[in-house]
PyMOL Python script that loads the backbone (N, CA, C, O; Angstrom):
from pymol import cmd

cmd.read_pdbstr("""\
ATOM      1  N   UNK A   1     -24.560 -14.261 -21.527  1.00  0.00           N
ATOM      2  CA  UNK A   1     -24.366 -13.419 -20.379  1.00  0.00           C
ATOM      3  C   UNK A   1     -23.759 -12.099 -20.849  1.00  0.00           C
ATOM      4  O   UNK A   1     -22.603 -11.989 -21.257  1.00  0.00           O
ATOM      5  N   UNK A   2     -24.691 -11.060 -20.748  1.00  0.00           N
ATOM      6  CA  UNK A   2     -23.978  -9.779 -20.897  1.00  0.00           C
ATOM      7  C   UNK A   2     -22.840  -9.135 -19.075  1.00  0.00           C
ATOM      8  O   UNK A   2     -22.987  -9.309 -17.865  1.00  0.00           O
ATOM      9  N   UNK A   3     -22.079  -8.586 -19.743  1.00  0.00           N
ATOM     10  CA  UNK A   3     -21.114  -8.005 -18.919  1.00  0.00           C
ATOM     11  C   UNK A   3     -21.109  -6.643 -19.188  1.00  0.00           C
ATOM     12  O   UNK A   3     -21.006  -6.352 -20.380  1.00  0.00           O
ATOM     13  N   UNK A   4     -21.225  -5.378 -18.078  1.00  0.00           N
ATOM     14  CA  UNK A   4     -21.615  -4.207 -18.641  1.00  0.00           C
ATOM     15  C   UNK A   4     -20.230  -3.641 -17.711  1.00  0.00           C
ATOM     16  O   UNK A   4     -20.104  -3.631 -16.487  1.00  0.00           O
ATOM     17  N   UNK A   5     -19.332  -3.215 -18.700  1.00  0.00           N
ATOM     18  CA  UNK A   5     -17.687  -3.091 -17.936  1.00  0.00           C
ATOM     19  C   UNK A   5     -17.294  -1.400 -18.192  1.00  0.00           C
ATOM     20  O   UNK A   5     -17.236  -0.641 -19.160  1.00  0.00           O
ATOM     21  N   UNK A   6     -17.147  -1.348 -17.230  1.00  0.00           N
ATOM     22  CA  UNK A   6     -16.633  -0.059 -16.343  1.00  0.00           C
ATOM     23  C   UNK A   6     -15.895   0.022 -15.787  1.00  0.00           C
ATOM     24  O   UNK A   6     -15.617  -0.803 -14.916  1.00  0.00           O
ATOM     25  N   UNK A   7     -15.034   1.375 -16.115  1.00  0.00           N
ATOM     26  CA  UNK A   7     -13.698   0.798 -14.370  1.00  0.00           C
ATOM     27  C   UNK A   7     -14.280   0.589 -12.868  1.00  0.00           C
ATOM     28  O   UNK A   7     -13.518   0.258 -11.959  1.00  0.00           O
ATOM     29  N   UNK A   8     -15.379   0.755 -12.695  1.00  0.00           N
ATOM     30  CA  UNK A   8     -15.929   0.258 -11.233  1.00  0.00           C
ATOM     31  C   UNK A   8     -16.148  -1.356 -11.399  1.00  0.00           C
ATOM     32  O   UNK A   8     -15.702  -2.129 -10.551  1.00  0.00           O
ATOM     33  N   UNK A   9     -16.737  -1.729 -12.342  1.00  0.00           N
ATOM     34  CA  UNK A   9     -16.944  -3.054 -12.795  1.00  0.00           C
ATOM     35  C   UNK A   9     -15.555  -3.940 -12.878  1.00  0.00           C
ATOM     36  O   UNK A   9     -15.447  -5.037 -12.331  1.00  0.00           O
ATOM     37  N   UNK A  10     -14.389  -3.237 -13.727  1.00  0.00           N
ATOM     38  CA  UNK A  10     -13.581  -4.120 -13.283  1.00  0.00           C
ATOM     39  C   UNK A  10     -12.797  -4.367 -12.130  1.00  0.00           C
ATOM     40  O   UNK A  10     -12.045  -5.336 -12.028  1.00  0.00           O
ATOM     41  N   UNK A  11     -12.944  -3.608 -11.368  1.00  0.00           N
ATOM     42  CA  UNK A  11     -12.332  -3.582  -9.848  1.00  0.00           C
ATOM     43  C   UNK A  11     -13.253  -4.747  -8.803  1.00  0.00           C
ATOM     44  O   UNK A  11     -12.712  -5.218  -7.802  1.00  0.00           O
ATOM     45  N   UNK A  12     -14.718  -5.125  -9.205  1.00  0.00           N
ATOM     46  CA  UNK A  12     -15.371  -5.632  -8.681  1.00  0.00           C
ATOM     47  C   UNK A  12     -15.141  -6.836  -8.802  1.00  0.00           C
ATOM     48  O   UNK A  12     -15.030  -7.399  -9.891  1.00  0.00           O
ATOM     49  N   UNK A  13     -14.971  -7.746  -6.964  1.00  0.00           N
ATOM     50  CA  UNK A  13     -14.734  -8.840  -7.124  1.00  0.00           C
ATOM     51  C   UNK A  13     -15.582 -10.073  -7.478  1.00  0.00           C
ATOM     52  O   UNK A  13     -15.284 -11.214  -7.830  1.00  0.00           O
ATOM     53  N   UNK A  14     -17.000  -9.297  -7.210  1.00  0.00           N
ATOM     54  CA  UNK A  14     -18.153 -10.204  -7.759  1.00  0.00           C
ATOM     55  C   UNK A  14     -18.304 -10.488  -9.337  1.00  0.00           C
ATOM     56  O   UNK A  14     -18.795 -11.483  -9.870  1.00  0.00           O
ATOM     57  N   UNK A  15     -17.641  -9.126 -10.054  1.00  0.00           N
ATOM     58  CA  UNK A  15     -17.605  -9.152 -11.417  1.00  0.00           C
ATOM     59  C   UNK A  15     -16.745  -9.795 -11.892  1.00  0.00           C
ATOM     60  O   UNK A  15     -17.288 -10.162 -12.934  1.00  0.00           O
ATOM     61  N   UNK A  16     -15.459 -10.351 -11.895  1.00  0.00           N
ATOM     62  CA  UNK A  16     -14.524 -10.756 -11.944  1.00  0.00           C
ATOM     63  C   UNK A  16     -14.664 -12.292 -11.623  1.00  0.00           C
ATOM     64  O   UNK A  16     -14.093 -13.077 -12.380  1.00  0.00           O
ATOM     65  N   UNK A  17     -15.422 -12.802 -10.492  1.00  0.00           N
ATOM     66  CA  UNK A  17     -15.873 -13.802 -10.242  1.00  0.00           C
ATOM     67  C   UNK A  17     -16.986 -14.359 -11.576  1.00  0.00           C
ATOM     68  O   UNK A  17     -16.835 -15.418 -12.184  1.00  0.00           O
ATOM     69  N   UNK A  18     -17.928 -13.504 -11.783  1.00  0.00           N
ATOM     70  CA  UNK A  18     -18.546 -13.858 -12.623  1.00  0.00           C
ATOM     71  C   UNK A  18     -18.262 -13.758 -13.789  1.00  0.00           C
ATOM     72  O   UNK A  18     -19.012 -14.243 -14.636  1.00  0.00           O
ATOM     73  N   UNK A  19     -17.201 -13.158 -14.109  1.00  0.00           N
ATOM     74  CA  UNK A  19     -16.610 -13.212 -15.754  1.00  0.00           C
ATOM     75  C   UNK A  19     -15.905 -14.523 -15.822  1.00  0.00           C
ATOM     76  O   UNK A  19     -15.723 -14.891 -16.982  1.00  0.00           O
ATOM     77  N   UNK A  20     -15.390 -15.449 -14.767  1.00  0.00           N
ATOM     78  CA  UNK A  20     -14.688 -16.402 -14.506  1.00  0.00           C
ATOM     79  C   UNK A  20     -15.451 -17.510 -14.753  1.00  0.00           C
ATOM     80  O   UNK A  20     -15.143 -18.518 -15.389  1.00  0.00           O
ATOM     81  N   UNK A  21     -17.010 -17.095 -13.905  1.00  0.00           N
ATOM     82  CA  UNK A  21     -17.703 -18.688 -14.232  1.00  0.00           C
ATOM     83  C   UNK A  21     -18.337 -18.621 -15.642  1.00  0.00           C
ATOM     84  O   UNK A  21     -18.706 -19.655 -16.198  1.00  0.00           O
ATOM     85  N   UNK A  22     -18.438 -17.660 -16.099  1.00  0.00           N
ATOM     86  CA  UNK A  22     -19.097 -17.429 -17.979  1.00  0.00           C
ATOM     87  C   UNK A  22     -18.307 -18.471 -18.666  1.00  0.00           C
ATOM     88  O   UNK A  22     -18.756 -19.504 -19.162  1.00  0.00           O
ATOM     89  N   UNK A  23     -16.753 -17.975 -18.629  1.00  0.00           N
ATOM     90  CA  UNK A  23     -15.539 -18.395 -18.693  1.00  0.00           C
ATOM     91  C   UNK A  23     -15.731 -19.784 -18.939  1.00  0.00           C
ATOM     92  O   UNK A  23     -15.885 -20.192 -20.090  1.00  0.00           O
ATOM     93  N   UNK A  24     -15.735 -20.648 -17.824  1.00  0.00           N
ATOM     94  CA  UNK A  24     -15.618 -21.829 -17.674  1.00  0.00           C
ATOM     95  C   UNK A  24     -16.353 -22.879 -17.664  1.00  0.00           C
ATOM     96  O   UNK A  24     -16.093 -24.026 -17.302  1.00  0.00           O
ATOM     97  N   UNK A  25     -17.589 -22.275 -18.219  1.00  0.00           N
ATOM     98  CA  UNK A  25     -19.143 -22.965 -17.998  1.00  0.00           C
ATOM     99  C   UNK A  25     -19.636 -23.490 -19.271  1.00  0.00           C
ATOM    100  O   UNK A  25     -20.053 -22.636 -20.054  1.00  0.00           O
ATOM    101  N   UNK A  26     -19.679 -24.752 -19.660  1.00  0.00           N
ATOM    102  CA  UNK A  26     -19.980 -25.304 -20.615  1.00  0.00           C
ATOM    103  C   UNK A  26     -21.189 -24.461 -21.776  1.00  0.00           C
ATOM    104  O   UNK A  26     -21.070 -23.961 -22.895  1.00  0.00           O
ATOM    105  N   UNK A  27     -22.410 -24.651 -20.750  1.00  0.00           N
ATOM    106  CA  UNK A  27     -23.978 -24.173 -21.127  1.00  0.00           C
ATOM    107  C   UNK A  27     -23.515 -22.872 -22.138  1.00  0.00           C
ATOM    108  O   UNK A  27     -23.940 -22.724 -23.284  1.00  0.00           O
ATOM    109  N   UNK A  28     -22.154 -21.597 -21.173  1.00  0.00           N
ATOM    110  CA  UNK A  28     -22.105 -20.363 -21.610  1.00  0.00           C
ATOM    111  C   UNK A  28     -21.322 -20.425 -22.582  1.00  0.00           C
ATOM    112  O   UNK A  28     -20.880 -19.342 -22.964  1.00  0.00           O
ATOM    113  N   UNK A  29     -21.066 -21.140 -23.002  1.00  0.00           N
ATOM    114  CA  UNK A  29     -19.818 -21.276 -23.914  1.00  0.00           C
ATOM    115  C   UNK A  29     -20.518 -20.295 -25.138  1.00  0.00           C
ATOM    116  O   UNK A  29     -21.708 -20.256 -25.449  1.00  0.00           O
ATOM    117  N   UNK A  30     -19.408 -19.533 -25.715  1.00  0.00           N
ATOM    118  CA  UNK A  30     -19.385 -18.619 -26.817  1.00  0.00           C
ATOM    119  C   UNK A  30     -21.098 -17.639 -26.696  1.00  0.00           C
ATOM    120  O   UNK A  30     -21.784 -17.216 -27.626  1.00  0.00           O
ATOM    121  N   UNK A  31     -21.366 -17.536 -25.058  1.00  0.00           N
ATOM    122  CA  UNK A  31     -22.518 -16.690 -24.957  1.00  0.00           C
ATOM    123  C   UNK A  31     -22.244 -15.382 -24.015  1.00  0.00           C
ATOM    124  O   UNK A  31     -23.105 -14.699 -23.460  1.00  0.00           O
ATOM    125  N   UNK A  32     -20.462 -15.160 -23.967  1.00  0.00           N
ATOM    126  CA  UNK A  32     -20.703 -13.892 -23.171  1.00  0.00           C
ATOM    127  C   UNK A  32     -20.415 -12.899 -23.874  1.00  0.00           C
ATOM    128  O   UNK A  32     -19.621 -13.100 -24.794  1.00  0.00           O
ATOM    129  N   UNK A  33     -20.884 -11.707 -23.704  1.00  0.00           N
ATOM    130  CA  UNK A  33     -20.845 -10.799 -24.426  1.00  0.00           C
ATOM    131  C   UNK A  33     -20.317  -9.099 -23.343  1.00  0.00           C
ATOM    132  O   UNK A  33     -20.733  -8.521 -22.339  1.00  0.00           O
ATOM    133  N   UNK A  34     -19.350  -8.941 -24.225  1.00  0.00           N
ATOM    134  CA  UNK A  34     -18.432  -7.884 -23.116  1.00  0.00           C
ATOM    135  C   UNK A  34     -19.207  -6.522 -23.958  1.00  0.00           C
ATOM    136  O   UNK A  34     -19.410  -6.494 -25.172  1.00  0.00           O
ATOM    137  N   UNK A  35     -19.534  -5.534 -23.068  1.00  0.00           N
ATOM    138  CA  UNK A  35     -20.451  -4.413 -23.521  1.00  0.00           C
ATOM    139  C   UNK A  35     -19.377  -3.555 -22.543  1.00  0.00           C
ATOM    140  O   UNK A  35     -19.109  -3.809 -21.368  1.00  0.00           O
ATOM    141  N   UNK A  36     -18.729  -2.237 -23.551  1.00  0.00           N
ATOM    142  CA  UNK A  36     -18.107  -1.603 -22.392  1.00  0.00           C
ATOM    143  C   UNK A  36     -18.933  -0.163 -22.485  1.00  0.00           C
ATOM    144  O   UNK A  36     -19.339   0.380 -23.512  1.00  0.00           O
ATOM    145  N   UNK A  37     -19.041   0.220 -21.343  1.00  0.00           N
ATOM    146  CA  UNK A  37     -19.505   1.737 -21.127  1.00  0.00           C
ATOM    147  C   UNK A  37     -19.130   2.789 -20.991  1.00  0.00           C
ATOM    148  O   UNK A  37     -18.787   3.265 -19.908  1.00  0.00           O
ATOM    149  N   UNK A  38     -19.124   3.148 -21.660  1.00  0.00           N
ATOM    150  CA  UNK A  38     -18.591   5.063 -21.478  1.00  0.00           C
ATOM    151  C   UNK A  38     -17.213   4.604 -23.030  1.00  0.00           C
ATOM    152  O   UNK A  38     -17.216   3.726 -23.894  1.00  0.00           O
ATOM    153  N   UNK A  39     -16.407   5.542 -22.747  1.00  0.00           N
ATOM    154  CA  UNK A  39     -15.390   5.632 -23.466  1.00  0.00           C
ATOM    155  C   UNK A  39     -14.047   4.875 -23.353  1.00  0.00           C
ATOM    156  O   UNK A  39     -13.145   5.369 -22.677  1.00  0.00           O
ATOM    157  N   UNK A  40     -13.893   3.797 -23.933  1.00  0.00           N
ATOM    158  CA  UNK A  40     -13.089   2.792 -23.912  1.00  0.00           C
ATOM    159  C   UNK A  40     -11.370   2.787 -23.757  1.00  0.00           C
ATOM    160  O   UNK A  40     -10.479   1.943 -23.657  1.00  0.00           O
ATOM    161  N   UNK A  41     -11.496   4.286 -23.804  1.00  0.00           N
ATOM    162  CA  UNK A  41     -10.010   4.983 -23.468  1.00  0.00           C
ATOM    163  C   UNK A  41     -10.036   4.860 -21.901  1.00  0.00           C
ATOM    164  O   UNK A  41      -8.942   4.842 -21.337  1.00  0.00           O
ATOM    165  N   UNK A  42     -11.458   4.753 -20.962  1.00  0.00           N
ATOM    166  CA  UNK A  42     -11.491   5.148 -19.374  1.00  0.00           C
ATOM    167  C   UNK A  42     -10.871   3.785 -18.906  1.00  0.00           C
ATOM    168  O   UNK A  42     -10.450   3.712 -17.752  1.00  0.00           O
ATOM    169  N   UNK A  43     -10.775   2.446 -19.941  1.00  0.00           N
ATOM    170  CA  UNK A  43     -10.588   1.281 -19.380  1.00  0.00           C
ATOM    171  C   UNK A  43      -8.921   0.893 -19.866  1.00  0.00           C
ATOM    172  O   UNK A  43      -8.420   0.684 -20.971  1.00  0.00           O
ATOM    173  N   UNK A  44      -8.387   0.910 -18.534  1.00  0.00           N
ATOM    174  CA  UNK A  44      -6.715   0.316 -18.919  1.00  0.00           C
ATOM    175  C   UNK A  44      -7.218  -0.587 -19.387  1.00  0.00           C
ATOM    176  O   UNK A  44      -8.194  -1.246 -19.030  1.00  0.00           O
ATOM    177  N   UNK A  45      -6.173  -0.703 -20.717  1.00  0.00           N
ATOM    178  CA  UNK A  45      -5.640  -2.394 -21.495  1.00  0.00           C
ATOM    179  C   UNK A  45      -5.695  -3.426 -20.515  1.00  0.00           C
ATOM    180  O   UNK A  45      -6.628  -4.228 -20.473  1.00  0.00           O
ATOM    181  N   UNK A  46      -4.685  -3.440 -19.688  1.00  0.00           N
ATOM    182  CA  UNK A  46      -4.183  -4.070 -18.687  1.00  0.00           C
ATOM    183  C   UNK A  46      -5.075  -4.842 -17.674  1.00  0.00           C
ATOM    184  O   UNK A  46      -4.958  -5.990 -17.244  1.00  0.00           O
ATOM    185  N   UNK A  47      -6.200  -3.671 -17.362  1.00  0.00           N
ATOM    186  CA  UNK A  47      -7.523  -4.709 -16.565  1.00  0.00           C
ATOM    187  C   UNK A  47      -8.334  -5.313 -17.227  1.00  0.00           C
ATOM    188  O   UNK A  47      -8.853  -6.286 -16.680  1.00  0.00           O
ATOM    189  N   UNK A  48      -8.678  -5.029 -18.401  1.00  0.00           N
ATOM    190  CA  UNK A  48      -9.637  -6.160 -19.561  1.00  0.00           C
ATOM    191  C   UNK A  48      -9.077  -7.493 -19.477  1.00  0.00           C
ATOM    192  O   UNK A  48      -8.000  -7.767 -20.006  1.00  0.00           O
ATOM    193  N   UNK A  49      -9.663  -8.199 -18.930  1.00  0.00           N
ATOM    194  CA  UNK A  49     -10.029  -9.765 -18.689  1.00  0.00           C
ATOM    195  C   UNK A  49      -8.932  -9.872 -20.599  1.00  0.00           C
ATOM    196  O   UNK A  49      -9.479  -9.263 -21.519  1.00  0.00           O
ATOM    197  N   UNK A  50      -7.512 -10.639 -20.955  1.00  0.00           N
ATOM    198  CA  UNK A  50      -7.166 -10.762 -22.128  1.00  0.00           C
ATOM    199  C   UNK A  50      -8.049 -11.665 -23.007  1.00  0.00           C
ATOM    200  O   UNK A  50      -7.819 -11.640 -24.216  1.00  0.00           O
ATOM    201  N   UNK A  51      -9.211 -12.606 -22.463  1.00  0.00           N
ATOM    202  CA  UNK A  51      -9.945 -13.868 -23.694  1.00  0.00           C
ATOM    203  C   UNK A  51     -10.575 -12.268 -23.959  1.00  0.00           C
ATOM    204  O   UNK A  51     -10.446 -12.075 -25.167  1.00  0.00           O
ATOM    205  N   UNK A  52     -11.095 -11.258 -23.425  1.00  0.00           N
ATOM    206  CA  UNK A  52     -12.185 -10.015 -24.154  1.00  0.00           C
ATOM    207  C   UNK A  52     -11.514  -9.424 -25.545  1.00  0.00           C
ATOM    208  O   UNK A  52     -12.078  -8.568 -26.225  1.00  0.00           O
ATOM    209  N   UNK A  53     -10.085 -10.068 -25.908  1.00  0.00           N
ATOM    210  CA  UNK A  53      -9.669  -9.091 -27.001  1.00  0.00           C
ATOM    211  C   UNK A  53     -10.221 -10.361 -28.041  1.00  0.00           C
ATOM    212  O   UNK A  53     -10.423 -10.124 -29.232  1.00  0.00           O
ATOM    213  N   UNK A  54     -10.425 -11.629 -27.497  1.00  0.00           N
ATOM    214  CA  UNK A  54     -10.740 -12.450 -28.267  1.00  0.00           C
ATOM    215  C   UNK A  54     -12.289 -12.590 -28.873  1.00  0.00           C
ATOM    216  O   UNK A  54     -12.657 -13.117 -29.923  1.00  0.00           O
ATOM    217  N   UNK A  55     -12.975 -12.001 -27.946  1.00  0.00           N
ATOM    218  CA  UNK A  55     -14.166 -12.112 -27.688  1.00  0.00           C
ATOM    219  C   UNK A  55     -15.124 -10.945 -28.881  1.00  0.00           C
ATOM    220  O   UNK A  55     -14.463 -10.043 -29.395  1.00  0.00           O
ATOM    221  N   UNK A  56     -16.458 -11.043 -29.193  1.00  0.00           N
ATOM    222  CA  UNK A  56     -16.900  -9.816 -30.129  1.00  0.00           C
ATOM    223  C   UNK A  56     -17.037  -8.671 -28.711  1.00  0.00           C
ATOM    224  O   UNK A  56     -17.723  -9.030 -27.755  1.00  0.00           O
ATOM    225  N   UNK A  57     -16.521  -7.668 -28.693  1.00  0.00           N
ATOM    226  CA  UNK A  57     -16.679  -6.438 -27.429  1.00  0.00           C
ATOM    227  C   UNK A  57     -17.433  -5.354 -28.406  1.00  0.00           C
ATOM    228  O   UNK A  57     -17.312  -4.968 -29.568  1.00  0.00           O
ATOM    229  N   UNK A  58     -18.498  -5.013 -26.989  1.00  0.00           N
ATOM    230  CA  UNK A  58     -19.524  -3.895 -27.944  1.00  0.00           C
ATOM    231  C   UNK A  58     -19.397  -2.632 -27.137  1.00  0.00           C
ATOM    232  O   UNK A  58     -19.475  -2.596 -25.909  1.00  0.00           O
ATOM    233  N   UNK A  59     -19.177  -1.503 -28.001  1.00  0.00           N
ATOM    234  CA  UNK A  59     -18.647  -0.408 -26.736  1.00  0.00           C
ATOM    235  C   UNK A  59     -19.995   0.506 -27.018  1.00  0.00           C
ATOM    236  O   UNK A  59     -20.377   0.530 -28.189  1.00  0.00           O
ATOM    237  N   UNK A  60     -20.659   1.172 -26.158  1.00  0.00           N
ATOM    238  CA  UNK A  60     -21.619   1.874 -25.855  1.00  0.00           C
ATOM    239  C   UNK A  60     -21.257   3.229 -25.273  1.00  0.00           C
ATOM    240  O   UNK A  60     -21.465   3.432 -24.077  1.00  0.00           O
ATOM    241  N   UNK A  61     -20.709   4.201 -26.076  1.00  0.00           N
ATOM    242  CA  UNK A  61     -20.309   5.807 -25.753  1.00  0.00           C
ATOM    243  C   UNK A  61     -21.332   6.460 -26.134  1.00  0.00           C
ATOM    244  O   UNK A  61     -22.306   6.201 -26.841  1.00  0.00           O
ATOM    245  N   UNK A  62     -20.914   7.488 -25.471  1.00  0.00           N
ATOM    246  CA  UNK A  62     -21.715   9.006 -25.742  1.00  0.00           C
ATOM    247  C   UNK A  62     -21.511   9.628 -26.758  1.00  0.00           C
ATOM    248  O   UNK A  62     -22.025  10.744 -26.826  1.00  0.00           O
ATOM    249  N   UNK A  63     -20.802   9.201 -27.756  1.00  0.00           N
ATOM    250  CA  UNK A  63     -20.973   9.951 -28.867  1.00  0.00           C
ATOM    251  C   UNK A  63     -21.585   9.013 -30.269  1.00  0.00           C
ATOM    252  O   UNK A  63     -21.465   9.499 -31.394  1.00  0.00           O
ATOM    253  N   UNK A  64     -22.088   7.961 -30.117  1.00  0.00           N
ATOM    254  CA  UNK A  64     -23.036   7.943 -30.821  1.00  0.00           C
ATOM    255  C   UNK A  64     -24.306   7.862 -30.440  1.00  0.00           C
ATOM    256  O   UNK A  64     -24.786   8.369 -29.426  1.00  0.00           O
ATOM    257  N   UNK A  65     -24.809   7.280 -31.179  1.00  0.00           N
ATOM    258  CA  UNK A  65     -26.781   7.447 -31.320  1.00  0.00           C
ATOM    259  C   UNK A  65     -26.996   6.223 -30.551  1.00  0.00           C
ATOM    260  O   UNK A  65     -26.460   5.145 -30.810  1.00  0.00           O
ATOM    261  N   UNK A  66     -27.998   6.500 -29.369  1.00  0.00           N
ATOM    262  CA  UNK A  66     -28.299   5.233 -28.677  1.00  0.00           C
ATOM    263  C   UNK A  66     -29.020   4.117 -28.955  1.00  0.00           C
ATOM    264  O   UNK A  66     -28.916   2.997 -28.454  1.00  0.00           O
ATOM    265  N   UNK A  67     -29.953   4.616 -30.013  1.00  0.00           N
ATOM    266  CA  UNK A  67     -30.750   3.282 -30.264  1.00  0.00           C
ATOM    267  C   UNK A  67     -29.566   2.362 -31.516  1.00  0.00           C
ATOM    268  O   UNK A  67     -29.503   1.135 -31.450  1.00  0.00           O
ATOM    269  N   UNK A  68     -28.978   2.905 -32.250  1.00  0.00           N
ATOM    270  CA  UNK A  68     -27.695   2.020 -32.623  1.00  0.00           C
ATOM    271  C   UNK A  68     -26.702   1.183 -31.782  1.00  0.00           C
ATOM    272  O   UNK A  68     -26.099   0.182 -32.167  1.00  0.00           O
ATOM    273  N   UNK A  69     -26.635   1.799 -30.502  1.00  0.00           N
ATOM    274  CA  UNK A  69     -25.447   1.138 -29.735  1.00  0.00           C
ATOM    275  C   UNK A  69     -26.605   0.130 -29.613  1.00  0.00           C
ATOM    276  O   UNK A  69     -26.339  -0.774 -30.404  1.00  0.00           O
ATOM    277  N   UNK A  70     -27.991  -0.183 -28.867  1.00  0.00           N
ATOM    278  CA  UNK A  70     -28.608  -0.900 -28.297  1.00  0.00           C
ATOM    279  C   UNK A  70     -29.205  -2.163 -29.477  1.00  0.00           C
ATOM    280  O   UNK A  70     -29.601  -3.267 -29.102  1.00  0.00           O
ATOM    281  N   UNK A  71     -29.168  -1.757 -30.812  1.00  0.00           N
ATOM    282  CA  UNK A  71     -29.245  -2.360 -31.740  1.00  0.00           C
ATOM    283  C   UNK A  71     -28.017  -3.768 -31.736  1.00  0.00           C
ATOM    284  O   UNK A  71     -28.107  -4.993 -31.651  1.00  0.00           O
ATOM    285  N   UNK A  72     -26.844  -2.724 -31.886  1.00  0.00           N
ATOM    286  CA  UNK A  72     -25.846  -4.202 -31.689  1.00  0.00           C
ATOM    287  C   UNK A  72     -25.616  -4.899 -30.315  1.00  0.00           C
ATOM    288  O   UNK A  72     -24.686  -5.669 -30.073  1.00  0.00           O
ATOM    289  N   UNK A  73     -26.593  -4.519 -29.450  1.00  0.00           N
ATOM    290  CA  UNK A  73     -26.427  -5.458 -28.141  1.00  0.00           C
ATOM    291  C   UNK A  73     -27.123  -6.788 -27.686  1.00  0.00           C
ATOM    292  O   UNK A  73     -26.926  -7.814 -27.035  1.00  0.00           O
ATOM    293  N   UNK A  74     -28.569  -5.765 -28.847  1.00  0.00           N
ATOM    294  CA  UNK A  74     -29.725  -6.740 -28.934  1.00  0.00           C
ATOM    295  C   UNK A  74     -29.041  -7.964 -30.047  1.00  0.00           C
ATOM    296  O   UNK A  74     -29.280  -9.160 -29.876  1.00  0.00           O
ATOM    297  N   UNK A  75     -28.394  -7.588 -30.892  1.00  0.00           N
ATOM    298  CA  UNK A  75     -27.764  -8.216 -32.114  1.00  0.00           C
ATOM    299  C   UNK A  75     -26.996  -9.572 -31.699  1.00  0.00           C
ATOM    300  O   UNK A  75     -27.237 -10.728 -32.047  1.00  0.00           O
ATOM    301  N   UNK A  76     -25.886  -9.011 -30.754  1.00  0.00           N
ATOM    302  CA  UNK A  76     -25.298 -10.180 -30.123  1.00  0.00           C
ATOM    303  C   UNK A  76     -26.100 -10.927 -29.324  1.00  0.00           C
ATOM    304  O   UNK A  76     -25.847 -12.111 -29.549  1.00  0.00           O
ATOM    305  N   UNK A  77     -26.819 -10.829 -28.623  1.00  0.00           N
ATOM    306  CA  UNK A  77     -27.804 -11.482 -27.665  1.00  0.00           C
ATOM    307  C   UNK A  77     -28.410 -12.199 -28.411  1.00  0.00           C
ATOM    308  O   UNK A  77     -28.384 -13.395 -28.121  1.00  0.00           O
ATOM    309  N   UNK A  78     -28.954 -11.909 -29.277  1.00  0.00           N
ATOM    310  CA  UNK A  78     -29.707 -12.954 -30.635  1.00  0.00           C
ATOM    311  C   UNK A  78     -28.883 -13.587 -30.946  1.00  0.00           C
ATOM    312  O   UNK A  78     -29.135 -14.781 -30.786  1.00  0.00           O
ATOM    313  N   UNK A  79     -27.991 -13.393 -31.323  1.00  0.00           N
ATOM    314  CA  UNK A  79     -26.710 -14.638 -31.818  1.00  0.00           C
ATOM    315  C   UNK A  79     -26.500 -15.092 -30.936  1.00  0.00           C
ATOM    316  O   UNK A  79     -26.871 -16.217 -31.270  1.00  0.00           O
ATOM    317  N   UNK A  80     -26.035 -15.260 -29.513  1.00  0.00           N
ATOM    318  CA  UNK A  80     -25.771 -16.452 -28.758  1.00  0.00           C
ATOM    319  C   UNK A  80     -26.928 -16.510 -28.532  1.00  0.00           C
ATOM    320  O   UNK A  80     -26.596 -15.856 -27.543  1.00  0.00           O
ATOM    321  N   UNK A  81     -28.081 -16.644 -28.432  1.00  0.00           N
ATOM    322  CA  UNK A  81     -28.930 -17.356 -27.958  1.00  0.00           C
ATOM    323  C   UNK A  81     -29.384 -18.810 -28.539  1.00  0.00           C
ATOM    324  O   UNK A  81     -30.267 -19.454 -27.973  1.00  0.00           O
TER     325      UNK A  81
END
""", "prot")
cmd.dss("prot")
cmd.show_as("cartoon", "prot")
cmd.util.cbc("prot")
cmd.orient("prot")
């Protein structure tokens, strides 16, 4: 399960809900994958779900090259699968 996290995303209670059942769901086990967007400075410490510091997190900014960011997204997705 990709998670595409934003400060709109983490305010969302549907998102939050669903980071919960990833969480706790046998099948998902070691298959979620936290993708943050934009610039990882926009996201307080404080609202990142704490298992995400545990977790591999793939950040997707504007200052690099996009088909690289999308490379390691596809990357993780292949590995949990």
């Amino acid at each position: 399960m990709v998670v595409l996290l934003t400060p709109s995303a983490l305010e969302s209670e549907t998102v939050q809900r669903n980071i919960s059942y990833a969480l706790g769901d046998e099948s998902l086990s070691n298959r979620l994958i936290p993708v943050i967007i934009g610039d990882s400075h926009d996201l307080l410490e404080d609202r990142l779900p704490w298992i995400f510091k545990r977790l591999k997190t793939i950040t997707v900014s504007k200052s690099e090259e996009e088909t690289e960011q999308f490379k390691k997204v596809a990357e993780a997705i292949k590995a949990a699968a």
